[in-house]
N, C-alpha and C positions, 0 to 999 in steps of 0.2 A: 548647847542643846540644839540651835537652831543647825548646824554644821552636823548634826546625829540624822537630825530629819530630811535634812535636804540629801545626804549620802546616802538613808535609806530609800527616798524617795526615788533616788536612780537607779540604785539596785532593783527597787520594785521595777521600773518603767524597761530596765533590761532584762529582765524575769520575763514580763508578760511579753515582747519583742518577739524575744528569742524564742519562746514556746510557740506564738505565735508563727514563723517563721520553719517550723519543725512539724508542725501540723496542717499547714497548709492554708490556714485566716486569712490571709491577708485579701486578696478577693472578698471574702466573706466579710471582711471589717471594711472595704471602700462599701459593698453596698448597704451593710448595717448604716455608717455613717452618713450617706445620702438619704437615707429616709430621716433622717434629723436638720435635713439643710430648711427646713421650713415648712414648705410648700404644703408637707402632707398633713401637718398640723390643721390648717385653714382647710382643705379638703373633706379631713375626718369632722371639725368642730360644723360649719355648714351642712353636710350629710347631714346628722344625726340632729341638728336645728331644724331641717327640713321635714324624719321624718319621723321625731319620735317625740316624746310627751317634754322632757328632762333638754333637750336638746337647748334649747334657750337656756338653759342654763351654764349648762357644758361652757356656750360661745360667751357668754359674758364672765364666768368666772375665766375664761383663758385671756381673754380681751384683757381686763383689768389686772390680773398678773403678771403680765407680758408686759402693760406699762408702767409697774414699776421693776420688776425683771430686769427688763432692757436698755434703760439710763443706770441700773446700779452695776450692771455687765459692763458697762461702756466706761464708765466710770473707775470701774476696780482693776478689769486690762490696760487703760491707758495710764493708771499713776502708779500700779504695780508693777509693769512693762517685763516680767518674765520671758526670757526669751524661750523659744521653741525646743525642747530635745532636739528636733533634725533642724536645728540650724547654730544649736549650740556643743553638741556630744560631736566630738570630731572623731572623725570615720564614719559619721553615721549617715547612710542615704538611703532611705525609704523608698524614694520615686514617686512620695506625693507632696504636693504642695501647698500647702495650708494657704487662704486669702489674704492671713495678716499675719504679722511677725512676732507677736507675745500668746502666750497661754495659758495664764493666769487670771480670770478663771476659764474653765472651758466654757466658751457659749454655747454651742450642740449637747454639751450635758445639760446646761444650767434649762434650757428648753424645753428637754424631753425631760428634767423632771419637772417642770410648769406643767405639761402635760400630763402626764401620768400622775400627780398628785392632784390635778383638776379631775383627770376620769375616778382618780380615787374619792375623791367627795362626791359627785354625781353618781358615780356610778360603781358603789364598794365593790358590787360582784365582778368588776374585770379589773380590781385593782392590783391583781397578782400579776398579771396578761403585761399591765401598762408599768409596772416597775421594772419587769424584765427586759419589756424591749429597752428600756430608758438605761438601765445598766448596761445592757450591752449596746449602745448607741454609747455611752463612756468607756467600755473596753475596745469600742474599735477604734476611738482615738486616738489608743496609746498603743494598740496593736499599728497606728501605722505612724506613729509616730513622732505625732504632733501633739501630744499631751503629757506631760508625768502624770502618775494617779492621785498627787493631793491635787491638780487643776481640776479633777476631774469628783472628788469630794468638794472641791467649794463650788463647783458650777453644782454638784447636787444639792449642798445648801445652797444656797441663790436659790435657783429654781423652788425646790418645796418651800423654801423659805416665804419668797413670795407669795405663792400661794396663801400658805397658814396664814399671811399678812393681811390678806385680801379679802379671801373666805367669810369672816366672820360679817364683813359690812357688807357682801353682796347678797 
């Protein structure tokens, strides 16, 4: 069973590549993916702490998400130690370089969905806005090459996951 899932899971990761690669994404997935490198998370959560009613809330449930998020991320990549599609599929060269060498689970997904399931309890009416960017912040991981798609289903549980965890006590 497990040898069903991991052979489908390549076949997905060369699916979405390849179409990727035929339509022209790949641009389009490096900058998808940098809006997920962090920064704009703190950017957006401060903004709307500063000028809106809800905003304090937004920053404390992302706060307390994020710390337990980010030791279970740290945790689950380092004893899982998946290595990377572009550095385990031979033949395969993207031309990007991921920071670290496993991808299990993806961090950049598991993030943006802390985020976006944060703006979804704060803030339901943009929760349609914040789940799609967060999906395609996981399609452009595996459009360039650094993720299969179940790294990029368990960084989406992690991510919500924590959240739902957190939610109820904040």
């Amino acid at each position: 069973m497990l040898s069903y899932i991991t052979d489908l899971d390549k076949r997905m990761f060369y699916r979405i590549v390849s179409l990727s690669q035929h339509h022209g994404v790949y641009d389009w997935a490096k900058r998808i993916s940098a809006t997920g490198d962090g920064h704009l998370y703190l950017y957006i959560a401060v903004g709307l702490m500063l000028t809106h009613a809800q905003g304090q809330s937004l920053f404390n449930l992302l706060l307390a998400s994020f710390l337990i998020e980010l030791p279970l991320y740290l945790l689950l990549k380092n004893s899982i130690r998946r290595t990377r599609p572009c550095h385990a599929l031979a033949g395969f060269d993207k031309g990007f370089e991921p920071s670290d060498r496993f991808s299990l689970p993806s961090g950049h997904t598991a993030a943006a969905f802390v985020m976006a399931s944060s703006v979804a309890q704060v803030y339901p009416m943009a929760a349609l806005l914040a789940y799609a960017w967060a999906l395609c912040i996981g399609g452009s991981r595996i459009a360039l090459g650094v993720h299969y798609p179940l790294d990029i289903v368990a960084g989406a549980l992690l991510g919500t996951g924590a959240v739902l965890l957190v939610h109820p006590v904040i």
